[in-house]
Backbone as JSON, one array per atom type, in Angstrom:
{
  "sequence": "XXXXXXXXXXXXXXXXXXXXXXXXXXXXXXXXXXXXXXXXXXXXXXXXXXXXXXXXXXXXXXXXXXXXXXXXXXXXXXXXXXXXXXXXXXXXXXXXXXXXXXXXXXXXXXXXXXXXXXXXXXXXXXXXXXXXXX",
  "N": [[0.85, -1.18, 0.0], [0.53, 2.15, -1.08], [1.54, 5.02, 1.0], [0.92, 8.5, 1.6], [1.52, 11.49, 2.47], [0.74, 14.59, 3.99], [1.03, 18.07, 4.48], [-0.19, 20.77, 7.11], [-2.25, 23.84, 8.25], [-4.86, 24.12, 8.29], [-7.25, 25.75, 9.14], [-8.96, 27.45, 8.59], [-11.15, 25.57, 6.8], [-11.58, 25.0, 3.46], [-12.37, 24.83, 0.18], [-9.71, 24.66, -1.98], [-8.49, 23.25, 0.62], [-9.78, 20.87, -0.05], [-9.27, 19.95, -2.72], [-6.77, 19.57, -2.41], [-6.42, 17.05, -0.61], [-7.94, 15.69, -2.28], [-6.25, 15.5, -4.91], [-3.61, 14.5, -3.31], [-4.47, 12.28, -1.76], [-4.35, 10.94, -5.15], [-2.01, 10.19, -5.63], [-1.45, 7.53, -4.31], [-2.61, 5.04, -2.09], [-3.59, 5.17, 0.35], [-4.26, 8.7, 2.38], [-2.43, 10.48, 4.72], [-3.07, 13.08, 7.11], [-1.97, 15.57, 8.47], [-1.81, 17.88, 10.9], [-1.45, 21.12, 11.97], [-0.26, 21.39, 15.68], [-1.75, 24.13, 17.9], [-0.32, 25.48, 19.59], [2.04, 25.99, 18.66], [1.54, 27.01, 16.01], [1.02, 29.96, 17.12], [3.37, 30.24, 18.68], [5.46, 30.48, 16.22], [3.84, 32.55, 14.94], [2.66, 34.79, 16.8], [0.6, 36.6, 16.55], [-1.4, 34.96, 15.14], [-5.01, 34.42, 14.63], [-6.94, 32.08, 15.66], [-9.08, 30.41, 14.18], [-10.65, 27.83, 14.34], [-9.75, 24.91, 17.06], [-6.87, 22.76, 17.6], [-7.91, 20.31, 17.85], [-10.74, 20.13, 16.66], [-9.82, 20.95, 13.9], [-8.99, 18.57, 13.34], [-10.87, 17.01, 13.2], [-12.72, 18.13, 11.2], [-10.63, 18.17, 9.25], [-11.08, 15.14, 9.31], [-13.43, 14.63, 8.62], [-13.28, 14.66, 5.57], [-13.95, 12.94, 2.58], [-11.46, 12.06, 1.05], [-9.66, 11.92, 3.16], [-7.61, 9.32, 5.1], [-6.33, 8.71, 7.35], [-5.51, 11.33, 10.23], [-3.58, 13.46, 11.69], [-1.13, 14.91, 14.56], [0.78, 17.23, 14.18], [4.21, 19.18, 15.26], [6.62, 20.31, 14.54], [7.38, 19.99, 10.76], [10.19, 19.1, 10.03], [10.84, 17.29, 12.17], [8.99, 15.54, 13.31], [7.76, 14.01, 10.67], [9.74, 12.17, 10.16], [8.6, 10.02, 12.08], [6.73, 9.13, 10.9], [4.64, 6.77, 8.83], [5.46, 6.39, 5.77], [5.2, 6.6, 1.88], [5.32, 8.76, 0.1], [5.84, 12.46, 0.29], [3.86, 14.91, -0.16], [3.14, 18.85, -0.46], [2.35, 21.5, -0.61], [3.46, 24.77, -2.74], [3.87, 26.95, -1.13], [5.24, 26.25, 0.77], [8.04, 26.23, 1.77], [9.67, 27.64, 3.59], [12.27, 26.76, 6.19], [11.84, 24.6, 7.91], [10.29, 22.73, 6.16], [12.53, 22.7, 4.53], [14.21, 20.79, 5.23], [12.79, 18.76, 5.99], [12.19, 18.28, 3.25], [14.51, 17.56, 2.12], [15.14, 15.37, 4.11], [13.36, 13.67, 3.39], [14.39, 13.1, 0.51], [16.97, 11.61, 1.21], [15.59, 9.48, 2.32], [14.32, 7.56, 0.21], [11.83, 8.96, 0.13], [9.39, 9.85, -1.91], [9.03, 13.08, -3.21], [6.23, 15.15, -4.16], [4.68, 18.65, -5.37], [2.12, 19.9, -5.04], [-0.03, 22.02, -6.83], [-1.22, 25.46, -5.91], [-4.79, 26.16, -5.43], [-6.0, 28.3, -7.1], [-7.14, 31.15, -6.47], [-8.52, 31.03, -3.78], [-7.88, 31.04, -0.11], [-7.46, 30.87, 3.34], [-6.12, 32.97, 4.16], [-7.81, 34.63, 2.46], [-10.28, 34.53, 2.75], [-10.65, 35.37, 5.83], [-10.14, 38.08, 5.34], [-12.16, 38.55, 3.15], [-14.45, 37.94, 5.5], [-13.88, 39.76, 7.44], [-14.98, 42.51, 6.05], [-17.27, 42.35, 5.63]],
  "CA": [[0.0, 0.0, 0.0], [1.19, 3.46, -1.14], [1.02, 5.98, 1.65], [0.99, 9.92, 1.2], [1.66, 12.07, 3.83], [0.7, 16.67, 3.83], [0.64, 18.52, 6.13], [-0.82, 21.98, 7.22], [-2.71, 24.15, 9.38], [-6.43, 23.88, 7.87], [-8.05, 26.52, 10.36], [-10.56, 27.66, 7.81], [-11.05, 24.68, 5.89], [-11.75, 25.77, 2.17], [-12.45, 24.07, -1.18], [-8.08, 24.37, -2.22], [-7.78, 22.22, 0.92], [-10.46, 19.24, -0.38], [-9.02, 20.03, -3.66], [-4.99, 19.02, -2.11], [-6.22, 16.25, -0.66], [-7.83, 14.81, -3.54], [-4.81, 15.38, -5.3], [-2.84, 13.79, -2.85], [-4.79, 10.61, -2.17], [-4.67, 10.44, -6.03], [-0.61, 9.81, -5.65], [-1.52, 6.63, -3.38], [-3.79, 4.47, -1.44], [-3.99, 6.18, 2.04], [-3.7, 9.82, 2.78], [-2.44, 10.59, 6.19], [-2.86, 14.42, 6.72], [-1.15, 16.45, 9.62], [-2.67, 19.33, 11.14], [-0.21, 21.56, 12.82], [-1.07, 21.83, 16.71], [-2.07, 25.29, 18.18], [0.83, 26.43, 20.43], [3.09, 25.86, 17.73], [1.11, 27.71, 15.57], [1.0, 30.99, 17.89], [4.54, 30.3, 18.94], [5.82, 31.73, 15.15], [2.86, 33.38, 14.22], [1.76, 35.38, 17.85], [-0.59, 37.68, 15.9], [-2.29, 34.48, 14.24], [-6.42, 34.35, 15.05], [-6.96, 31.13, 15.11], [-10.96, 30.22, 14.35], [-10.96, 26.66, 15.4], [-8.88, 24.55, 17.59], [-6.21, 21.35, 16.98], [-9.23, 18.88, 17.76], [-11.57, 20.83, 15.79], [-9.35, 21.25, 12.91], [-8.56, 17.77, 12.68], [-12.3, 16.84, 13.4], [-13.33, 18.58, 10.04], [-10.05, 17.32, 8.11], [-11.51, 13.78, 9.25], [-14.8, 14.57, 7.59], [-13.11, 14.76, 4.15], [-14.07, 11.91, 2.23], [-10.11, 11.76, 0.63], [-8.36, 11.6, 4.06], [-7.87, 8.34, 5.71], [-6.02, 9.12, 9.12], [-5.45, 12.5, 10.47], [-2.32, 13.01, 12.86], [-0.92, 16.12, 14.65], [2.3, 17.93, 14.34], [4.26, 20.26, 15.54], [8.05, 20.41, 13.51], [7.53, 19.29, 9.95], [11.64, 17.85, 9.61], [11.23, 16.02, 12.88], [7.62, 15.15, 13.07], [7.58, 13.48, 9.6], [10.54, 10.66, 10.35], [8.24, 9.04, 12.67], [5.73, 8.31, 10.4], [5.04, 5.68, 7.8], [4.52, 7.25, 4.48], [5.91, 6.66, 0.64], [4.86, 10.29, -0.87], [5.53, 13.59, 0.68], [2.49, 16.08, -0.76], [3.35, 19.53, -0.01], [2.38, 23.0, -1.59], [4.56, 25.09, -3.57], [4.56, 28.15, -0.94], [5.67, 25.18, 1.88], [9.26, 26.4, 1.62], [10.33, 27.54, 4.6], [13.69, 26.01, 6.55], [11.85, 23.5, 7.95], [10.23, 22.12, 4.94], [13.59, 21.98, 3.43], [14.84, 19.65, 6.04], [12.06, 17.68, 5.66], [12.47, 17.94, 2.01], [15.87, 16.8, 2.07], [15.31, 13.9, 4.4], [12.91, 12.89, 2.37], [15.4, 12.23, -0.51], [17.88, 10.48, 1.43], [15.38, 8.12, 2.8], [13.8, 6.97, -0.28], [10.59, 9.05, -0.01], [9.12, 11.11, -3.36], [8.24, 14.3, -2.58], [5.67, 15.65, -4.85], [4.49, 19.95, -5.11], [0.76, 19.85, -5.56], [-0.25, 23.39, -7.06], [-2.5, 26.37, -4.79], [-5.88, 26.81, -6.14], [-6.21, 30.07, -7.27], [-8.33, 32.48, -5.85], [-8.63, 31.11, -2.78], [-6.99, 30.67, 0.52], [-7.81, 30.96, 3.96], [-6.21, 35.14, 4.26], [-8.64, 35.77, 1.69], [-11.29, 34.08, 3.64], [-10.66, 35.67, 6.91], [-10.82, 38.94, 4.66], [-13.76, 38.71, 3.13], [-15.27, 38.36, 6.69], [-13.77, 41.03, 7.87], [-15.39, 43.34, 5.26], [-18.89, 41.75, 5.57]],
  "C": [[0.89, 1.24, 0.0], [0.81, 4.77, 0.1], [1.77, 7.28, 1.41], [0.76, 10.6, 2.16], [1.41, 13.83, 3.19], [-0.01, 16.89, 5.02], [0.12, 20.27, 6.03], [-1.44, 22.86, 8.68], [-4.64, 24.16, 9.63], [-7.45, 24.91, 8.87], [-8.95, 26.96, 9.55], [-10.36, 26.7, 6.38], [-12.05, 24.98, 4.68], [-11.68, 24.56, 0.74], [-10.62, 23.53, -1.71], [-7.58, 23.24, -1.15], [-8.09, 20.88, 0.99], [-9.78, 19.27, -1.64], [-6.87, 19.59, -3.28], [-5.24, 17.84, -1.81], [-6.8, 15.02, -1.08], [-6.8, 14.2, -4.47], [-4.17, 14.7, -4.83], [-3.26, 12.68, -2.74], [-4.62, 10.33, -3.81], [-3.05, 9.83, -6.03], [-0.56, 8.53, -4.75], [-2.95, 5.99, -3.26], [-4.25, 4.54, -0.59], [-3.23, 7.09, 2.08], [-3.47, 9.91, 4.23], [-2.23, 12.41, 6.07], [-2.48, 15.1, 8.41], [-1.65, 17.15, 9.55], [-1.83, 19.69, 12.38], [-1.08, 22.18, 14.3], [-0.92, 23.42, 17.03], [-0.9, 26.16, 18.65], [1.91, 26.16, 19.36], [2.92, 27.15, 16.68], [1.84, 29.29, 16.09], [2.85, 31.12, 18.39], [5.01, 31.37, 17.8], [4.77, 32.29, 14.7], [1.92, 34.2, 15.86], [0.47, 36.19, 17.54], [-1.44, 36.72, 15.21], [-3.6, 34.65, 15.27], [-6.68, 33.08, 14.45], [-8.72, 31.08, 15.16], [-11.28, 28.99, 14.93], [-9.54, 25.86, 16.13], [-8.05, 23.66, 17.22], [-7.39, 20.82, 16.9], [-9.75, 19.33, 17.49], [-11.4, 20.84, 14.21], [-8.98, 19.67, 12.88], [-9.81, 16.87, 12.66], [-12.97, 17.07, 11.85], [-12.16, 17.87, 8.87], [-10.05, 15.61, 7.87], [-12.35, 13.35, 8.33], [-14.58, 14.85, 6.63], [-12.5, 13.34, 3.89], [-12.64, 11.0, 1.7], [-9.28, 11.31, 1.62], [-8.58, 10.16, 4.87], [-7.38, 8.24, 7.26], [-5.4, 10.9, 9.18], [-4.73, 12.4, 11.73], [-2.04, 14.49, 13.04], [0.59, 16.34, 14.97], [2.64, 19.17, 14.61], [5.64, 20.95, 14.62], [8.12, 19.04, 12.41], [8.94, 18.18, 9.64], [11.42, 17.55, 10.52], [10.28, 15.2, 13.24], [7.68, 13.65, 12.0], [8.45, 12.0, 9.79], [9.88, 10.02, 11.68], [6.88, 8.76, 12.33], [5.71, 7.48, 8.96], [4.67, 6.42, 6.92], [5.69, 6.98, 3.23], [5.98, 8.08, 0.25], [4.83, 11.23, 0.28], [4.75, 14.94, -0.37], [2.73, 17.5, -0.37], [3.05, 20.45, -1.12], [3.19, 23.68, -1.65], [5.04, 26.45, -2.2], [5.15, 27.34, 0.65], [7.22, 24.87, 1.77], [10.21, 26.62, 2.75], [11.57, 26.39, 5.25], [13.14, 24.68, 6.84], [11.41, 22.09, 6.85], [11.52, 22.01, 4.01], [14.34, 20.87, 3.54], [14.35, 18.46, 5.75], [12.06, 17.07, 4.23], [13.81, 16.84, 1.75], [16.25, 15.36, 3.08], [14.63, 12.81, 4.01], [13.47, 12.2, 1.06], [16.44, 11.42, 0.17], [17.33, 9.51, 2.29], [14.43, 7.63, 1.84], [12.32, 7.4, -0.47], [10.21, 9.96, -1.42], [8.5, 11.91, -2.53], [7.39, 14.89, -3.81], [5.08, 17.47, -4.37], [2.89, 19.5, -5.88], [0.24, 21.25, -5.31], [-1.15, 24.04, -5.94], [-3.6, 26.34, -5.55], [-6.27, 28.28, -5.95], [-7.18, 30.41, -7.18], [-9.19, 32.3, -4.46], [-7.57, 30.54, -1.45], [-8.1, 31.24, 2.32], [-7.35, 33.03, 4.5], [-7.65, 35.65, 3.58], [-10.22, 35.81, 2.31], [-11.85, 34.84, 4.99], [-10.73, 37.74, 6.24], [-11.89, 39.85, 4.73], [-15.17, 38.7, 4.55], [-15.09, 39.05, 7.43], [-14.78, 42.14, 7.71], [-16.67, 43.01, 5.29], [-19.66, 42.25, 6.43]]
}
């Protein structure tokens, strides 16, 4: 069995992020999807507003028909080597240091890493936005 691993923060869960992990189960036979916990979050991002919680947010990325287990992380490069997975799934603006670590231990242990595009014209900023302005 092919497993596919992405990860994220999903706090306003949005069409681009049923639309990733369609995509990504399509690279496999079980998605496992990470949902980055809260104090981690807030740690580098103190000014984030978060709308729902870890167990909330991984509550709703359960209820998408594509994902098959749902796991929580907090540091993508050290997180990731303790789970089982063939395919790393990751979006293109998922650059940062630690994603490179992870990137790069992903090639020297045999995993593919695949970039599965943003869907344009939406995102969760634009989201939080638009309800601003409403």
């Amino acid at each position: 069995m092919k497993k596919v691993l992405t990860v994220g923060v999903y706090d306003m869960l949005h069409i681009g992020h049923v639309l990733l992990f369609k995509h990504a189960k399509e690279l496999g036979d079980y998605l496992i999807v990470a949902v980055q916990a809260d104090d981690v979050i807030l740690k580098y991002k103190p000014e984030a507003k978060m709308v729902y919680s870890t167990a909330e947010r991984m509550f709703m990325v359960d209820s998408v028909k594509y994902v098959d287990e749902v796991i929580v992380y907090s540091d993508v490069d050290k997180d990731i080597q303790h789970v089982d997975f063939d395919v790393f799934a990751k979006g293109p603006d998922q650059c940062h240091a630690g994603f490179q670590k992870a990137v790069e231990w992903c090639e020297e242990n045999g995993k593919e890493v695949v970039v599965i595009p943003r869907t344009e014209g939406i995102s969760s900023t634009l989201l939080r936005e638009y309800s601003k302005n409403k």
